[in-house]
Backbone as JSON, one array per atom type, in Angstrom:
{
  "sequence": "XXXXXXXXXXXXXXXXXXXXXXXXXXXXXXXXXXXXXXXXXXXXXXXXXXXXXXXXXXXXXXXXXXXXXXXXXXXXXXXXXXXXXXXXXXXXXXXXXXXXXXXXXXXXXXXXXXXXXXXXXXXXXXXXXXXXXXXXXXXXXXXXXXXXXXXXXXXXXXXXXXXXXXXXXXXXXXXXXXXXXXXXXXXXXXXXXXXXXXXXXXXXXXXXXXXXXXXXXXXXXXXXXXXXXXXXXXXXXXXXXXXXXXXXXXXXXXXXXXXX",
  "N": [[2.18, -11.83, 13.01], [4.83, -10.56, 12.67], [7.47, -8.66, 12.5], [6.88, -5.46, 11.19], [8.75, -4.29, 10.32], [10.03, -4.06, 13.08], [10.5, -1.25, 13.64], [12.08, 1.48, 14.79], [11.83, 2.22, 18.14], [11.77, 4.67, 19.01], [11.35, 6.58, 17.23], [8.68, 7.22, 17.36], [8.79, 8.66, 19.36], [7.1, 10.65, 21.94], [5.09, 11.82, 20.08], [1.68, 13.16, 19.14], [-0.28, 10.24, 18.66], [-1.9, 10.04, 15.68], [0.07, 11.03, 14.72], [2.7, 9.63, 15.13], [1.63, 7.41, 13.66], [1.64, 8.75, 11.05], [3.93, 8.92, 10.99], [5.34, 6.42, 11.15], [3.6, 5.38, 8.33], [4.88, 6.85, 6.22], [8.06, 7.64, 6.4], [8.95, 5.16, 6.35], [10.26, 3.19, 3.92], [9.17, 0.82, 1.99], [6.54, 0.97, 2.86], [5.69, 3.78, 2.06], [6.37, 3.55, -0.48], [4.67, 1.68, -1.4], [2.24, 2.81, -0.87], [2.52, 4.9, -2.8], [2.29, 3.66, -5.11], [0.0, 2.14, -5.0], [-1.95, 4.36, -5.34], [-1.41, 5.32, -7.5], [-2.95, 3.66, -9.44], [-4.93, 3.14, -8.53], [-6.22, 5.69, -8.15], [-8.9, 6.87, -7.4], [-8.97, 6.31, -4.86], [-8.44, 8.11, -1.53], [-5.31, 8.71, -0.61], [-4.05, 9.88, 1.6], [-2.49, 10.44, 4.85], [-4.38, 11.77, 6.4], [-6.82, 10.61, 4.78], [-6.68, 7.55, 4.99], [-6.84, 7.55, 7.63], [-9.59, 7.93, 7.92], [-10.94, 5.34, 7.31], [-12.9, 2.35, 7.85], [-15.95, 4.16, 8.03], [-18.25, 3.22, 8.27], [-18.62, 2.21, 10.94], [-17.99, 4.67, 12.34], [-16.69, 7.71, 11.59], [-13.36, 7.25, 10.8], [-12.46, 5.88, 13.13], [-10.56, 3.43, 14.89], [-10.58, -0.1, 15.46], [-8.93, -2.19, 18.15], [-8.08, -4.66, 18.82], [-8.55, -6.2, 16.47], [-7.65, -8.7, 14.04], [-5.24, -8.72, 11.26], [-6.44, -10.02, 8.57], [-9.35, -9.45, 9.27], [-9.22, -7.13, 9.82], [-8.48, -5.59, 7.09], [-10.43, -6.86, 6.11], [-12.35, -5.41, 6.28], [-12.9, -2.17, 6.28], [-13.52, 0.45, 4.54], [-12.6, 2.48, 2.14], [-12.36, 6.31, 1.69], [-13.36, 8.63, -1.22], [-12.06, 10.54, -3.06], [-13.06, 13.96, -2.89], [-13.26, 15.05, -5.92], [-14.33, 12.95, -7.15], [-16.79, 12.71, -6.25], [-19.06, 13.91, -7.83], [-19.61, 11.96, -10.06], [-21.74, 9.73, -10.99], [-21.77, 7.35, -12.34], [-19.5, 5.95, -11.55], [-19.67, 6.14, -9.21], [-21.5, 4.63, -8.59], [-20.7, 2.16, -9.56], [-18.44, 1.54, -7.08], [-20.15, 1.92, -4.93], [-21.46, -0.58, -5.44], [-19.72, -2.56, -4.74], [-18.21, -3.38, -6.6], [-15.45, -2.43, -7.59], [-12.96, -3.22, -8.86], [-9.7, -4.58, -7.8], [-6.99, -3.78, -7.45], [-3.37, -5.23, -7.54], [-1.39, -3.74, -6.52], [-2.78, -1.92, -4.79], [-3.7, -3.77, -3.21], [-1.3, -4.81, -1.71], [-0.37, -2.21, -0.7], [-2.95, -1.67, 0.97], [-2.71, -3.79, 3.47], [-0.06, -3.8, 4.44], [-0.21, -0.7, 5.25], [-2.32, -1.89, 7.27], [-0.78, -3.31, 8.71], [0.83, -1.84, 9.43], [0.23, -0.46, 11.75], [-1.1, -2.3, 13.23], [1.36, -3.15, 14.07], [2.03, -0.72, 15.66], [0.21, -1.04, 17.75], [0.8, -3.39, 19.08], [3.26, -2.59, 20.61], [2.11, -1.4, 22.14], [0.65, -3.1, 23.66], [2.29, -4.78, 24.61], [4.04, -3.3, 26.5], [6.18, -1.48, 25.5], [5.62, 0.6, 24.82], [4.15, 3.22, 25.82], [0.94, 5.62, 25.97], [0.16, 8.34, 27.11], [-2.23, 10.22, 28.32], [-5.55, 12.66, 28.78], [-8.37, 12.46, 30.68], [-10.08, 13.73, 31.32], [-11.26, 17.16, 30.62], [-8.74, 19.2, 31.06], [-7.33, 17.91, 33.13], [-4.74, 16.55, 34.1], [-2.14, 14.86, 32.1], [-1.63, 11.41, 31.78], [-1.17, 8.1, 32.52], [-1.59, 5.76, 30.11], [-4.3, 2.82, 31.04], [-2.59, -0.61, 30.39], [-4.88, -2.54, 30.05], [-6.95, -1.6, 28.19], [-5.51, -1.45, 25.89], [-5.9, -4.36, 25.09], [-8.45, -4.62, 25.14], [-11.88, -5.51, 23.51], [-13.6, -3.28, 22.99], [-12.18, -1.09, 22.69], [-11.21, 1.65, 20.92], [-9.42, 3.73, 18.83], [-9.72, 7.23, 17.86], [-9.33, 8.72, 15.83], [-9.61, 11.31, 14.65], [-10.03, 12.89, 16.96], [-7.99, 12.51, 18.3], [-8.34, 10.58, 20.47], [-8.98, 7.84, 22.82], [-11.51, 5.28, 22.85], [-14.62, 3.86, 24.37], [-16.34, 1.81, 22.97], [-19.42, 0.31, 22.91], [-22.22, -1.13, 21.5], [-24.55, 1.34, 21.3], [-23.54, 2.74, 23.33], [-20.92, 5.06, 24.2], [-17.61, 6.37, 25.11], [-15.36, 8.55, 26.0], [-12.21, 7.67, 26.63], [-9.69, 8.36, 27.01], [-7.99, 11.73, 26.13], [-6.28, 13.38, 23.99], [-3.97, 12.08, 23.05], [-0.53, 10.99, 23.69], [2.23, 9.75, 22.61], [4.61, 7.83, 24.13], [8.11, 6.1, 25.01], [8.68, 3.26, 26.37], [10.34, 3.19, 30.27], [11.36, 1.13, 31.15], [12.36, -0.07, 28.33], [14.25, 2.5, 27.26], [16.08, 1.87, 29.12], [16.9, -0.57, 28.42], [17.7, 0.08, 25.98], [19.66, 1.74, 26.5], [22.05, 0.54, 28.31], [23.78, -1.02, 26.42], [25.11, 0.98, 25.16], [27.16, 4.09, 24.3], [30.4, 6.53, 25.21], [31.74, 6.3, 22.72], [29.84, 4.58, 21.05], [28.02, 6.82, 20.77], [29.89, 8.99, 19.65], [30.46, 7.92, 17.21], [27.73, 8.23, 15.79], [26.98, 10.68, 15.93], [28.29, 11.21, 13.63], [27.27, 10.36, 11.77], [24.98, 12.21, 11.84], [26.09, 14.04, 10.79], [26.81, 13.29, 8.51], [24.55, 12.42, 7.19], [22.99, 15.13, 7.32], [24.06, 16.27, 5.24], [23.58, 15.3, 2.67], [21.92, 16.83, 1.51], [22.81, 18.89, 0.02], [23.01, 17.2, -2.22], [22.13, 14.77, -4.53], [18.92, 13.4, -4.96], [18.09, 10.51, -3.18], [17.41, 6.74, -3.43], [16.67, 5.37, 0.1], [17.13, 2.96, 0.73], [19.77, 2.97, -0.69], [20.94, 5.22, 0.71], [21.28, 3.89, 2.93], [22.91, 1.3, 2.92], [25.4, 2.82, 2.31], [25.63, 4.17, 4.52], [26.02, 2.2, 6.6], [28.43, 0.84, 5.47], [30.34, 2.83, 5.41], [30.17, 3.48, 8.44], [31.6, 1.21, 10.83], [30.03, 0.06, 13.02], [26.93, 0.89, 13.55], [23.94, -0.03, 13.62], [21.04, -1.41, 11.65], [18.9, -0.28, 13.18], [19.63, 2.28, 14.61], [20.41, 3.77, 11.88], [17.69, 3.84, 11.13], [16.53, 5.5, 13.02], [18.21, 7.8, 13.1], [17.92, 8.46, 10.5], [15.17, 9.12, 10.27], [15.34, 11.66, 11.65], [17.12, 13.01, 10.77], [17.69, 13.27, 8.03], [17.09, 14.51, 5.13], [14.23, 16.47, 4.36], [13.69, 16.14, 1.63], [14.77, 13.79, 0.36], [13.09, 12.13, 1.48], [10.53, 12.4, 0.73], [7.41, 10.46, -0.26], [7.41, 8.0, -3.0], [8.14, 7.64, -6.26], [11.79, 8.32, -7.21], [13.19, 10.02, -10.22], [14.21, 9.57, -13.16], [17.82, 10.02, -14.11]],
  "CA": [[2.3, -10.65, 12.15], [6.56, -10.51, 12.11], [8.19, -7.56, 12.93], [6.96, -5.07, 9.69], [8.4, -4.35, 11.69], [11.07, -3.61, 13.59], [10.39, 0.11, 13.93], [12.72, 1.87, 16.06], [10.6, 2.88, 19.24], [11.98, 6.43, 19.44], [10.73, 7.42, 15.94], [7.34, 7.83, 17.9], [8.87, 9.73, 20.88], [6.69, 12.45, 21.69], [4.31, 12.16, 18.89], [0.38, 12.19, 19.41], [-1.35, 9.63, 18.1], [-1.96, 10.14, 14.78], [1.32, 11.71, 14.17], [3.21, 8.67, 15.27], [1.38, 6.79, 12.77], [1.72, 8.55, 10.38], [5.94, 8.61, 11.1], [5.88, 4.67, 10.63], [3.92, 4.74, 7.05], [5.61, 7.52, 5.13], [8.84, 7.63, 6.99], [9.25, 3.63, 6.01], [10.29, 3.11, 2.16], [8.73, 0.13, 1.97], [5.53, 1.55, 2.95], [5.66, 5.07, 1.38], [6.25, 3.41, -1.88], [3.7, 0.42, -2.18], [1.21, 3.68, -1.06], [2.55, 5.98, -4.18], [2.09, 2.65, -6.21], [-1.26, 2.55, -5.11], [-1.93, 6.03, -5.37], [-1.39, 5.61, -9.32], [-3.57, 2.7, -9.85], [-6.37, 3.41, -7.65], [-6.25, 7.13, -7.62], [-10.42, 7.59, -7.16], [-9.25, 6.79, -3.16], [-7.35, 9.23, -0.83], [-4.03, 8.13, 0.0], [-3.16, 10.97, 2.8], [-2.74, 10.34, 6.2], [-6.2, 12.27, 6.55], [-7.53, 9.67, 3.66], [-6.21, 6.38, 5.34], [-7.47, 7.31, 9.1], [-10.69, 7.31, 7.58], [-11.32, 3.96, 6.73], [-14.21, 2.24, 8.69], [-16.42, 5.01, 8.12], [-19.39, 2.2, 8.83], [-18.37, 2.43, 12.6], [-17.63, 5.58, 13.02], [-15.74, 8.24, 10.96], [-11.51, 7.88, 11.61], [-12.28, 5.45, 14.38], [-10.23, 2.11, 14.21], [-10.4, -0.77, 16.8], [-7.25, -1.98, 18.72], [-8.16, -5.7, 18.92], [-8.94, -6.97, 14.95], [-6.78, -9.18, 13.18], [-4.94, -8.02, 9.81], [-7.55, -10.32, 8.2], [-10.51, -8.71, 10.1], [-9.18, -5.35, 9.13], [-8.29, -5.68, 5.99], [-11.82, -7.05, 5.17], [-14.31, -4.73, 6.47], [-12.81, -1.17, 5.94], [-14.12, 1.05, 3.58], [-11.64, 3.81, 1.55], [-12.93, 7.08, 1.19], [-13.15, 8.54, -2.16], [-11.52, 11.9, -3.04], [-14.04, 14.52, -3.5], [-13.56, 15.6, -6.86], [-14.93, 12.14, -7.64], [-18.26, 12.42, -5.97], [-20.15, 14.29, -8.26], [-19.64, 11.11, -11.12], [-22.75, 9.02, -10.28], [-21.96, 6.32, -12.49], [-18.36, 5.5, -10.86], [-19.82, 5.84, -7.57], [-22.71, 3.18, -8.13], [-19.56, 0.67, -8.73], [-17.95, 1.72, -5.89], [-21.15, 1.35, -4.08], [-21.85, -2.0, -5.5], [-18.61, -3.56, -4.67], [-17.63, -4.36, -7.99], [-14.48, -2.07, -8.01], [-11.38, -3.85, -8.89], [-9.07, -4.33, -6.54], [-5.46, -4.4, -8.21], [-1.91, -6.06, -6.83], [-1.17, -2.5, -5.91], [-3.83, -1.89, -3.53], [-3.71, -4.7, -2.02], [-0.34, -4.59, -0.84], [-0.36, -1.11, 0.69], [-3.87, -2.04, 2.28], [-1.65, -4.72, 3.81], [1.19, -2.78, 4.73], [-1.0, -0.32, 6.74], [-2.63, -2.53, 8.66], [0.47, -3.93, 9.55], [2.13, -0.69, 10.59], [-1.12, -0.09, 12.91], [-0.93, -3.38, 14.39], [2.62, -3.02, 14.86], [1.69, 0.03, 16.82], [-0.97, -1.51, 19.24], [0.9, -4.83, 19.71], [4.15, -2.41, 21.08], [1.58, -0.68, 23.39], [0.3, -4.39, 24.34], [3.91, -5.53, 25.27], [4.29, -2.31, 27.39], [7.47, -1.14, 24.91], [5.35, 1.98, 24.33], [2.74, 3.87, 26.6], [0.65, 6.27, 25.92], [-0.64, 9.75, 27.74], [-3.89, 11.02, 27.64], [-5.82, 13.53, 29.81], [-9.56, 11.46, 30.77], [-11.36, 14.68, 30.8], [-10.83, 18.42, 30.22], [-7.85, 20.52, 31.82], [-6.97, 17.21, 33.82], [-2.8, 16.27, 34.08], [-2.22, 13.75, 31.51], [-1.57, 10.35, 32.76], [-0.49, 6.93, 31.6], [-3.88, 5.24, 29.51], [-4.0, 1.82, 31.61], [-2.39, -1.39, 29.34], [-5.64, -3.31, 29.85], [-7.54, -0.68, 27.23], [-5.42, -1.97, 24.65], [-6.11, -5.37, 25.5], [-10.5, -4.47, 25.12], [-12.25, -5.31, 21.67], [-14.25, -2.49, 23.13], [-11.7, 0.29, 22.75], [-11.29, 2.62, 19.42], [-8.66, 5.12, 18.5], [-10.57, 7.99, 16.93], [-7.6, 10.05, 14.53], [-10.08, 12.54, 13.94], [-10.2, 13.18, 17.44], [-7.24, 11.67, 18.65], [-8.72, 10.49, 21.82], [-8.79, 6.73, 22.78], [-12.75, 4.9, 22.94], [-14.84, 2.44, 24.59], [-17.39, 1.68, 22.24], [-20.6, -1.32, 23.09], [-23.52, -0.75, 21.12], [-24.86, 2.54, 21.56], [-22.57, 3.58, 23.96], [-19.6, 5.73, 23.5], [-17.01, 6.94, 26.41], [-14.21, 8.92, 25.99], [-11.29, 6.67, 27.76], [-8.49, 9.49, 27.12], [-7.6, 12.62, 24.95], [-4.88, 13.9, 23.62], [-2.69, 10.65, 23.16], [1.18, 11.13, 22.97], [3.29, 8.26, 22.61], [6.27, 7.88, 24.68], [9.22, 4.96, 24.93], [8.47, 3.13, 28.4], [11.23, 3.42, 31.05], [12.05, 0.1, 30.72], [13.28, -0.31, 26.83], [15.3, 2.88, 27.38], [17.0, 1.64, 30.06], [17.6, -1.65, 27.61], [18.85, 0.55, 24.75], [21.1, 2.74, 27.55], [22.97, -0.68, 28.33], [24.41, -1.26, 24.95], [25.14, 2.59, 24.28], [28.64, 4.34, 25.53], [30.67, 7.5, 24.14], [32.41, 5.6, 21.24], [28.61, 4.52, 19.63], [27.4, 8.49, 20.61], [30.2, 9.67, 18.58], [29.7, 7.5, 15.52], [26.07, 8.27, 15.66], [27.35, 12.37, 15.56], [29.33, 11.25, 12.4], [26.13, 9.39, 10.87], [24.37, 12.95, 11.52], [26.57, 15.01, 9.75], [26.77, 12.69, 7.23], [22.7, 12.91, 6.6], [23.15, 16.45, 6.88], [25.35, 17.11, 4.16], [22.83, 14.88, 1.81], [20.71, 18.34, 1.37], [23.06, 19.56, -1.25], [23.48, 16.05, -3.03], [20.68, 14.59, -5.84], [17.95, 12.53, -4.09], [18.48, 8.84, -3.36], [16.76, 5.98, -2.35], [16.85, 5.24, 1.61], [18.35, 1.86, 1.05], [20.82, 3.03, -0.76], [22.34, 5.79, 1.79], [21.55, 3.15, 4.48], [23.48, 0.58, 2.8], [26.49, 3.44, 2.47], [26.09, 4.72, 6.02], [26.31, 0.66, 7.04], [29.86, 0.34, 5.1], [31.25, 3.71, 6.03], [30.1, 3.63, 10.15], [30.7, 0.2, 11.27], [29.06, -0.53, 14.65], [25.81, 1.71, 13.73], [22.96, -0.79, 13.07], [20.08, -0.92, 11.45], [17.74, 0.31, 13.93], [20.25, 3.23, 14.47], [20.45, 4.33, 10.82], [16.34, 4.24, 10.67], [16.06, 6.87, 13.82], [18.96, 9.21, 12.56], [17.23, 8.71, 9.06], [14.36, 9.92, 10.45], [15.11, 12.69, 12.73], [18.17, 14.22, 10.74], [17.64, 13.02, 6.83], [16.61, 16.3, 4.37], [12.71, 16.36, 3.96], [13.7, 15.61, 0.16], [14.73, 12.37, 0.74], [12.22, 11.22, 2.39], [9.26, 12.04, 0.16], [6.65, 9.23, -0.99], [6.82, 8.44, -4.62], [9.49, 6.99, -7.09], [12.74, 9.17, -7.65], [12.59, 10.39, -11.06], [15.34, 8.91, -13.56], [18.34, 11.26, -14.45]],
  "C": [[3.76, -10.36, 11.85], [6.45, -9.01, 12.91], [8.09, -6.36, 11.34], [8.48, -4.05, 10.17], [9.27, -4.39, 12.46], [11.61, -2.57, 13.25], [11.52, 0.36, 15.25], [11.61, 2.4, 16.77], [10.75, 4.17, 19.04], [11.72, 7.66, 18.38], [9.1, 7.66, 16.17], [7.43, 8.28, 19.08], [8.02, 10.79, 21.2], [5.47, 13.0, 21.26], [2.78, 11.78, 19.47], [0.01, 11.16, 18.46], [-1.08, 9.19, 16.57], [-0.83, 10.29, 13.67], [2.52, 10.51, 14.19], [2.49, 7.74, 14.05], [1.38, 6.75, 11.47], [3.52, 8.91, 9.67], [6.48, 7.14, 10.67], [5.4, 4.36, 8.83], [4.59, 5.7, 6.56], [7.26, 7.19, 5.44], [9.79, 5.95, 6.57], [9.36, 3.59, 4.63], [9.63, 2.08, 2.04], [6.79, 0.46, 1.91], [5.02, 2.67, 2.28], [5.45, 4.62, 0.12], [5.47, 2.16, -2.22], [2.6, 1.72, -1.59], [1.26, 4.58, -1.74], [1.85, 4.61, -4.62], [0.6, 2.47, -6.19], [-1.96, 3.43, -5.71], [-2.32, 6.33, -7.26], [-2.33, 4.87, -9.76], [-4.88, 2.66, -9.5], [-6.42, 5.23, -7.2], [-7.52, 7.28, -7.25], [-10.21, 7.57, -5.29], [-8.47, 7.86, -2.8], [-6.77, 8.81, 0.11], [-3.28, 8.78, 0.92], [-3.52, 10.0, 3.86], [-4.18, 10.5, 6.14], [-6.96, 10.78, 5.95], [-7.37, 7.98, 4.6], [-6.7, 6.25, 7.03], [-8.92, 7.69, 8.64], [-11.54, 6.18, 7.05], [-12.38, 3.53, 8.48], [-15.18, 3.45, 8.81], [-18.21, 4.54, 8.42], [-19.79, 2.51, 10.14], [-18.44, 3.49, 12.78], [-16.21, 6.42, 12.3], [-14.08, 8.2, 11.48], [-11.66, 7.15, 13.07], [-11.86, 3.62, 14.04], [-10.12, 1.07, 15.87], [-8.75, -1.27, 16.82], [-7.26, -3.51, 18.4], [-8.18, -6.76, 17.7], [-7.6, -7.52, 14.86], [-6.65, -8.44, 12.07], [-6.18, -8.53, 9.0], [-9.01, -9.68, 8.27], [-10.35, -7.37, 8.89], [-9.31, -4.93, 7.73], [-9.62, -5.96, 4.82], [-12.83, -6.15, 5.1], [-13.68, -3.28, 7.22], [-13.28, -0.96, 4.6], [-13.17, 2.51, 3.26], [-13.09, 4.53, 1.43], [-12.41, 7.38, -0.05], [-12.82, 9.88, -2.09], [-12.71, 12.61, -3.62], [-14.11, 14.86, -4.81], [-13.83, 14.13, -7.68], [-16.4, 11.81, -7.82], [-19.15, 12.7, -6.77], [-19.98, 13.26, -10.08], [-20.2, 9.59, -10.37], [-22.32, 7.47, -10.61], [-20.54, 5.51, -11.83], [-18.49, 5.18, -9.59], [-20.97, 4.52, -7.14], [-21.51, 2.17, -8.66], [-19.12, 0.96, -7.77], [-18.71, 1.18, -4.76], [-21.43, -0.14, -3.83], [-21.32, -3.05, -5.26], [-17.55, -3.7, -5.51], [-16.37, -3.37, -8.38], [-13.61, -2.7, -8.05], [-10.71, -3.59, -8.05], [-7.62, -4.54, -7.3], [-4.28, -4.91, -6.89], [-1.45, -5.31, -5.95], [-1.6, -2.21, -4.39], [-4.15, -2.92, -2.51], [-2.64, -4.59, -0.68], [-0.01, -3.51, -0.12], [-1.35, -1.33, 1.35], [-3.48, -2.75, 3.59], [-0.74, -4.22, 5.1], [0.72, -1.89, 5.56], [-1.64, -0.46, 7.55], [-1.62, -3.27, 9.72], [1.49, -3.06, 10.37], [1.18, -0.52, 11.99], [-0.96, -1.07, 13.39], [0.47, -3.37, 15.19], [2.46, -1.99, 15.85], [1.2, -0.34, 17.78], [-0.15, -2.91, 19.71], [2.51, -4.02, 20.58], [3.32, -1.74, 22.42], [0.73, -2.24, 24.03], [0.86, -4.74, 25.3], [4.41, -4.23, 26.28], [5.97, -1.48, 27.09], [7.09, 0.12, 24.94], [4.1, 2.06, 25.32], [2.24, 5.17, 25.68], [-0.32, 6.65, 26.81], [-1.74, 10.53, 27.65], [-4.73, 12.07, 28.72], [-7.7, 12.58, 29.92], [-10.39, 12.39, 31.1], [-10.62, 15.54, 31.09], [-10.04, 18.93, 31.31], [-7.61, 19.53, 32.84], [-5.72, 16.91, 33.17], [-2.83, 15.1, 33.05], [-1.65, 12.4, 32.06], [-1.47, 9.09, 32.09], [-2.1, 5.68, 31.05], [-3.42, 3.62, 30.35], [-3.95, 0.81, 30.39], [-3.43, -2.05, 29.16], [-6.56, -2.76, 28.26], [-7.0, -1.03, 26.12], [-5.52, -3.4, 24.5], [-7.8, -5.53, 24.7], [-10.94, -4.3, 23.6], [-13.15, -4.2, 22.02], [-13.76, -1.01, 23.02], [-10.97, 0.32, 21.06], [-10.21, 3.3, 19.43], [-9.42, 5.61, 17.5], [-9.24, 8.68, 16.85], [-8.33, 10.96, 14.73], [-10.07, 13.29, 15.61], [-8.79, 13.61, 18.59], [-7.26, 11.26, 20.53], [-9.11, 8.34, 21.59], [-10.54, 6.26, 23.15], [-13.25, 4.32, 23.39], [-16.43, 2.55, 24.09], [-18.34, 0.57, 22.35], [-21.79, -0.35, 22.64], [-23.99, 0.9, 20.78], [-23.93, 3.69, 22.14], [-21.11, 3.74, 24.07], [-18.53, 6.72, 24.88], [-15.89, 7.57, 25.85], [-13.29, 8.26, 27.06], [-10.39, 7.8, 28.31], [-8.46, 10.27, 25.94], [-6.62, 12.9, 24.98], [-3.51, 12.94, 24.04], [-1.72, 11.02, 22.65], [1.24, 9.69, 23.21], [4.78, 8.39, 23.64], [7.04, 6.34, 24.95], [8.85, 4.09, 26.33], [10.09, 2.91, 28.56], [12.21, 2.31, 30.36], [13.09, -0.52, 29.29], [14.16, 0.68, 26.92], [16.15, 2.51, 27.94], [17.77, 0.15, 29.29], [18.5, -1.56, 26.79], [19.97, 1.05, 25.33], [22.37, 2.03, 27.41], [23.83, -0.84, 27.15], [24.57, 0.17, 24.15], [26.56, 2.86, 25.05], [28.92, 5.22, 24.79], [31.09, 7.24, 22.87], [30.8, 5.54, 19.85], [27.64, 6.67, 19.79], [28.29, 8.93, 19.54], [30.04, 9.81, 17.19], [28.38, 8.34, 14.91], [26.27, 9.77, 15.24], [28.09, 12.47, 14.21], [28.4, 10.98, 11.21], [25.46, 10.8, 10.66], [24.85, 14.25, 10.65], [26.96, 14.82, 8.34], [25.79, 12.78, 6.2], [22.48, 13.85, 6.16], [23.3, 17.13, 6.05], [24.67, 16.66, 2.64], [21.85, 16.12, 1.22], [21.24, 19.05, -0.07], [23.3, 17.93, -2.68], [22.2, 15.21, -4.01], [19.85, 13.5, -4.95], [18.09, 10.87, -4.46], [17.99, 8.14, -2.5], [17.36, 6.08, -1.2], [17.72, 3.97, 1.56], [19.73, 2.18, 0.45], [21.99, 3.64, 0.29], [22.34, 4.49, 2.87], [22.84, 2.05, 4.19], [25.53, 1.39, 3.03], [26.84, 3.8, 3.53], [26.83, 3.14, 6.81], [28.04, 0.15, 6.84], [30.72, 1.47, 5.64], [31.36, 4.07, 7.98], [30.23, 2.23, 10.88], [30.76, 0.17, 12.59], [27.8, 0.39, 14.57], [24.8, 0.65, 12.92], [21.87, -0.24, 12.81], [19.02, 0.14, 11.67], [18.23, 1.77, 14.08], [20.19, 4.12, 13.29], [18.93, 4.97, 10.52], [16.2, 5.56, 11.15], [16.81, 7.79, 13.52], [17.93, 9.69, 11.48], [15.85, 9.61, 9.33], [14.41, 11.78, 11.04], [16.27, 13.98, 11.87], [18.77, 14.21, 8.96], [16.77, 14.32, 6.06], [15.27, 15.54, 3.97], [12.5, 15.5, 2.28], [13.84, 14.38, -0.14], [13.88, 11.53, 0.88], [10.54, 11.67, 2.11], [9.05, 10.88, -0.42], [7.04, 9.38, -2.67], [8.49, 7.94, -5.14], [10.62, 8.37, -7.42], [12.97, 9.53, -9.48], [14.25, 9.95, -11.93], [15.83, 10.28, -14.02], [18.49, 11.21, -15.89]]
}
């Protein structure tokens, strides 16, 4: 699958579940904007967060397995359709029948978010990322064991955001209320290669972001490419997690910038 991939870990510090997921597609230009591009071409689906953790609605509303291939996935989901479509019978018997077109568009964000989702489960594979869950009510939350993401038998339900073990009939709650957190270990990797000199930069990068609030909206590669020439020793991965955590909301909407 590559690295879509080479997410900073710490842009899902914290985050349950759902919320972490949906920090890697919008949050990603790459992603954000092959799901506007969609969005225009295939408007009858629903391109929210909400809209996109409903796929497989066969299985089980907002419940996605951990174990599929992109292939797998990619084949045998089902978009929901935005309600103010439903009540147009004859659009919905193509829909039904298959026979909706599938454009260039749609493909490639279908693509693209199975690939951020795998990238998620293959960092909680490799033990880069854990996640916390409580395994029944008003119990301490606690680290979900790595084998669970390992099991073609376990689900993440969004709608619930509780982790699954699904055979046949039967349905278990594994864990609820999934955060994400960094494991020990990769901090302690990133620590190593950190010192006051790259903290300060990094304080220079955020007041730099900062100051973007009064300035006209601009692609992400572009500031990154400017933060890259004006900070050097702040890499990539660096520029993403500032970008995230300290870049003006405006910025960092989906959707093409609008020509001046």
């Amino acid at each position: 699958m590559g690295e879509i991939v080479g997410f900073d870990l710490e842009l899902v510090e914290g985050l349950f579940f759902k919320d972490a997921f949906g920090r890697l597609l919008f949050d990603r230009e790459e992603v954000s904007e092959a799901i506007y591009d969609a969005s225009v071409v295939a408007s009858v689906y629903d391109w929210s967060l909400e809209g996109i953790c409903s796929y497989f609605s066969y299985l089980s509303p907002s419940c996605w397995p951990v174990t599929s291939d992109l292939r797998t996935l990619t084949q045998h989901h089902k978009k929901t359709v935005l309600p103010e479509w439903l009540d147009d019978h004859g659009l919905m018997e193509i829909l039904e029948s298959g026979k909706a077109p599938k454009r260039a568009e749609e493909k490639l964000a279908t693509q693209l978010i199975f690939e951020t989702y795998l990238a998620l489960i293959s960092a909680l594979q490799r033990g880069e990322l854990i996640v916390k869950g409580r395994d029944r009510a008003l119990a301490d939350a606690h680290v979900v064991p790595a084998s669970y993401w390992h099991s073609e038998f376990s689900y993440v339900s969004w709608r619930r955001n509780e982790l699954l073990r699904i055979d046949g009939d039967l349905r278990q709650v594994l864990a609820e209320d999934l955060t994400i957190f960094v494991a020990q270990s990769s901090k302690t990797k990133r620590g190593s290669k950190y010192d006051n000199k790259g903290r300060f930069v990094e304080a220079e990068v955020i007041r730099f972001l900062e100051a973007l609030e009064d300035q006209p909206r601009s692609k992400k590669a572009h500031v990154r490419e400017d933060v890259l020439q004006r900070f050097p020793g702040v890499s990539g991965r660096q520029f993403d997690r500032l970008w995230g955590d300290y870049a003006p909301q405006s910025f960092k909407q989906a959707g093409r910038i609008p020509s001046k």
